[in-house]
C-alpha positions as CSV (number, residue, x, y, z in Angstrom):
1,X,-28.4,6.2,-38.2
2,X,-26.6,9.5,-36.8
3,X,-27.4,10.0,-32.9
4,X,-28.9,13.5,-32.1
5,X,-26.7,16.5,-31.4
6,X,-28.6,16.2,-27.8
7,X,-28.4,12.7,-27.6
8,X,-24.7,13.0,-27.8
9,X,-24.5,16.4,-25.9
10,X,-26.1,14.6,-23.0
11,X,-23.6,11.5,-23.9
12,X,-20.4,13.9,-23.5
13,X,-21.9,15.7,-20.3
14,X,-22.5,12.6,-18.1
15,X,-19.0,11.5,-19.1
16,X,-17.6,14.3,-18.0
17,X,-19.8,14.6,-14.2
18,X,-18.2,11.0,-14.0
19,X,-14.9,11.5,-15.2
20,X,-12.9,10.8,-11.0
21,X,-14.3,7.5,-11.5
22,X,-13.4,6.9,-15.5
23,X,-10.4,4.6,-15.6
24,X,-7.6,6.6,-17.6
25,X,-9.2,9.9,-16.7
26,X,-9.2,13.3,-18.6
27,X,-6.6,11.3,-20.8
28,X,-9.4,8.8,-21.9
29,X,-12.1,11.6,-21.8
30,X,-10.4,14.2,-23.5
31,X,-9.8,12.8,-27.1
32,X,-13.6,11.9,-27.3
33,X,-14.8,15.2,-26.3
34,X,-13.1,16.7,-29.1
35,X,-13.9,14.0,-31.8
36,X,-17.9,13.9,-31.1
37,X,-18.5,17.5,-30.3
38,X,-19.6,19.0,-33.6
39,X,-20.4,22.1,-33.8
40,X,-24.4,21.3,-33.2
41,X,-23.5,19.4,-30.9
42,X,-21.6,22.4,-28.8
43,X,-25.1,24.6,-29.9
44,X,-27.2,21.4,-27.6
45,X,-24.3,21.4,-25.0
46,X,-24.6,24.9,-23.7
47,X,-28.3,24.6,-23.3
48,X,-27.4,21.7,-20.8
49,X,-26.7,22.3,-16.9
50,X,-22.8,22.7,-16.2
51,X,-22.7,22.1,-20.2
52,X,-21.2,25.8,-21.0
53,X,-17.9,24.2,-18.6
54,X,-17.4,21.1,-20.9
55,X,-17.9,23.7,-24.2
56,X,-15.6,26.1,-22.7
57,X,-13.1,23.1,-21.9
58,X,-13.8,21.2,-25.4
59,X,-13.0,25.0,-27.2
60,X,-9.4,24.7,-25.2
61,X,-8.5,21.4,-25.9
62,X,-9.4,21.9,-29.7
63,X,-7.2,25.3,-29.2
64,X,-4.4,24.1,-28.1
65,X,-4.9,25.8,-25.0
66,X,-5.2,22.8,-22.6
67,X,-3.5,19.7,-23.4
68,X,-5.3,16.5,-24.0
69,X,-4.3,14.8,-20.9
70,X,-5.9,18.1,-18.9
71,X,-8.4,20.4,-17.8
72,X,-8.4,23.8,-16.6
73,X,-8.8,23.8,-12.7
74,X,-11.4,26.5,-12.9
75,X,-13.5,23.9,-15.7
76,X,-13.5,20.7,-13.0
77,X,-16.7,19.4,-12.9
78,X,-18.0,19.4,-9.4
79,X,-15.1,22.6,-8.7
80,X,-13.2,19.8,-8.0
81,X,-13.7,18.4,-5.6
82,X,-13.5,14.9,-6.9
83,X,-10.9,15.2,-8.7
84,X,-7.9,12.6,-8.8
85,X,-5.3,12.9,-6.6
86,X,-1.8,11.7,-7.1
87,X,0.0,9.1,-5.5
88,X,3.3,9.4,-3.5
89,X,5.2,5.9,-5.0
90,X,9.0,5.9,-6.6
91,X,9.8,3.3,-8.7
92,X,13.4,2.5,-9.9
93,X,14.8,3.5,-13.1
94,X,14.8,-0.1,-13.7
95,X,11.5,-0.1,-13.3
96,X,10.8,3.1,-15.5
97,X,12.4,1.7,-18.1
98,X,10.4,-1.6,-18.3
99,X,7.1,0.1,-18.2
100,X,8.3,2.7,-20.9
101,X,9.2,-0.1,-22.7
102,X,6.1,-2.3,-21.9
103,X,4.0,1.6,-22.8
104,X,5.3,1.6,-26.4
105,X,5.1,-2.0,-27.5
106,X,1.8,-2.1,-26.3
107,X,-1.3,-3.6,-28.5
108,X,-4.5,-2.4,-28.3
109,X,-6.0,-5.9,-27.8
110,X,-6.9,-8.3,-24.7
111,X,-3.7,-9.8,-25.4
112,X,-1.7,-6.4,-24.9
113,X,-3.6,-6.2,-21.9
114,X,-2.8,-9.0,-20.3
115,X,1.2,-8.8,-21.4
116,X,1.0,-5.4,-19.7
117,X,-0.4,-6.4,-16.5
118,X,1.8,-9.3,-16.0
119,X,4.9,-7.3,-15.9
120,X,6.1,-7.0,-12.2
121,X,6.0,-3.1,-11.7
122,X,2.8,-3.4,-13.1
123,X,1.4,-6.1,-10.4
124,X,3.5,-4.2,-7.6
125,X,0.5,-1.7,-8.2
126,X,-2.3,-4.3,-7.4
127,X,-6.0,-3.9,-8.6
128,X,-5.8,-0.3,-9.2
129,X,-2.7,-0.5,-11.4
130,X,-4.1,2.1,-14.3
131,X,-5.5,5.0,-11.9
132,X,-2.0,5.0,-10.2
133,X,0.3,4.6,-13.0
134,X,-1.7,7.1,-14.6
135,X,-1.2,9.2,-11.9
136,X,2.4,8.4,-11.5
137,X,3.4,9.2,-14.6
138,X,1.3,12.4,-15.1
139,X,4.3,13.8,-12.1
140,X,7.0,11.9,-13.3
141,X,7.2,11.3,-17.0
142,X,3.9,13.5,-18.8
143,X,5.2,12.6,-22.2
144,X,4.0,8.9,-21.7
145,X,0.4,10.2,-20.9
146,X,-0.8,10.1,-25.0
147,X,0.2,6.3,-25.2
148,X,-1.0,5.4,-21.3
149,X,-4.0,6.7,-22.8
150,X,-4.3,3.8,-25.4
151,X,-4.1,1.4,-22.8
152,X,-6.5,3.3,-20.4
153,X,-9.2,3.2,-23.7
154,X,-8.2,-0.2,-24.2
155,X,-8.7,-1.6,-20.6
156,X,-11.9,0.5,-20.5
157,X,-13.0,-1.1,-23.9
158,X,-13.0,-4.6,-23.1
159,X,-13.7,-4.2,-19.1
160,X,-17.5,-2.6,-20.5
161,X,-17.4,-5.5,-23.3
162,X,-17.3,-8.1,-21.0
163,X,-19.5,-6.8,-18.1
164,X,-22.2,-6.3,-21.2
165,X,-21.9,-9.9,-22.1
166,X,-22.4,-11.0,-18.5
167,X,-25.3,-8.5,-18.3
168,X,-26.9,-10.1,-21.8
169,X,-26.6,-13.5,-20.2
170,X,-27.9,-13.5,-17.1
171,X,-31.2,-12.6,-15.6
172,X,-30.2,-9.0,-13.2
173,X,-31.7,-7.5,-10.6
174,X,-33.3,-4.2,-10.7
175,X,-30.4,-2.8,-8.9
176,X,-27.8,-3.8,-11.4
177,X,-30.5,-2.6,-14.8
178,X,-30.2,1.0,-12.7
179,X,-26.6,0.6,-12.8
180,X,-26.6,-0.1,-16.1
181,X,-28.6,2.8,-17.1
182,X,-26.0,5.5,-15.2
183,X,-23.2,3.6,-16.9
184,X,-25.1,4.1,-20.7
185,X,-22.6,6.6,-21.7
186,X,-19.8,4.6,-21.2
187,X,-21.2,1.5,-22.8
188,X,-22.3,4.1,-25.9
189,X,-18.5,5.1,-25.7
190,X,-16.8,1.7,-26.0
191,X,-18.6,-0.8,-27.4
192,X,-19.0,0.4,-31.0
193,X,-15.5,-0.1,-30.8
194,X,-15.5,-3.4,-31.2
195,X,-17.5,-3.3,-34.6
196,X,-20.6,-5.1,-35.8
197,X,-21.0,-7.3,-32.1
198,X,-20.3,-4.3,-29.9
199,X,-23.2,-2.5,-31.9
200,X,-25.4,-5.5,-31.6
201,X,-24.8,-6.1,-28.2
202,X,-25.2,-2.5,-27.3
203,X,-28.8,-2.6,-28.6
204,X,-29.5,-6.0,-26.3
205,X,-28.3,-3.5,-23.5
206,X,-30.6,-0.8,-24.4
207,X,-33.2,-3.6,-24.5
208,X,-32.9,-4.6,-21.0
209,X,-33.5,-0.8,-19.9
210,X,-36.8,-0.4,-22.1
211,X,-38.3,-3.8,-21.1
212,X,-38.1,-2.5,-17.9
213,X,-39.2,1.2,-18.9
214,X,-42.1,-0.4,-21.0
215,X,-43.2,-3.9,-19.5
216,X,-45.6,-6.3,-21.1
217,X,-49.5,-5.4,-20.7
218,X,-50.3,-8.9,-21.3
219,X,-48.4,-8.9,-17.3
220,X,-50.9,-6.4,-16.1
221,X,-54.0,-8.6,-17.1
């Protein structure tokens, strides 16, 4: 069954208020934005607070005007102010030349994933390895930016898949079901990616949120 236009508008916008903490950044976000936003779904957008920004900014990336690993400064959400910043790291040519290397062989799988993040350049950047290299290479080398973004997808993919499964496991605590709720979107965004399961287990996810929404009478009795 096809989501509503608002449904998805509403998708789109909370992705893009959270976009400084979205792993691969407007490189992940971008190419979504333009794939979903139909045109009734630009018609719900604009109705939406700050929504008219992320029309404006969907209307340039399918232009041509802004490239998909960018936004307009003007169009940040937040004017801003939580935006990414760069980093200030060199890394050899050496090293540049591994991690181009490492960039196009890469498969969009766990396994890629883990070849990737054993390399040694890659491990020099510790935990936050993607939001840094991402950031590195949007100064140094912007025409690797379409295939980081594969891997930033990718990582993001199977990070939400697994944190779902944990989640569908285990009992959680009412702080972790309101975490889950914020981070919807992003669940909404990944896990259909993984077929039949991530549909399946994107309903048991939307479960947990309603039995808490709509608990049991027979409790109150």
């Amino acid at each position: 069954m096809k989501p509503k236009a608002s449904t998805v508008a509403q998708k789109l916008l909370n992705l893009y208020r959270q976009a400084h903490v979205i792993i691969g950044g407007w490189g992940a976000l971008n190419p979504i934005f333009v794939d979903e936003a139909t045109p009734d779904v630009i018609d719900a957008l604009v109705e939406l607070p700050t929504g008219k920004m992320l029309a404006k900014h969907i209307d340039n990336l399918k232009s041509g005007k802004t490239p998909m690993n960018s936004i307009e400064r003007d169009l940040l959400p937040y004017g801003g102010m939580m935006a990414e910043t760069a980093i200030d790291t060199n890394i050899s040519q050496s090293d540049w030349d591994t991690l181009e290397s490492a960039i196009a062989d890469f498969t969009p799988d766990q396994d890629g994933l883990d070849k990737l993040e054993r390399i040694p350049v890659v491990q020099s950047f510790g935990s936050e390895w993607l939001q840094k290299i991402h950031s590195l290479i949007s100064v140094e080398h912007p025409e690797l930016l379409s295939k980081w973004a594969t891997v930033s997808q990718t990582y993001n993919a199977y990070m939400r898949w697994n944190e779902a499964n944990d989640l569908v496991s285990n009992i959680i605590s009412d702080r972790a079901r309101a975490q889950l709720q914020a981070d919807m979107p992003e669940y909404e965004t990944y896990l259909p990616m993984f077929g039949e399961p991530g549909i399946k287990l994107l309903e048991k996810l939307r479960l947990s949120i309603s039995s808490v929404n709509h608990p049991n009478t027979a409790d109150n009795d």
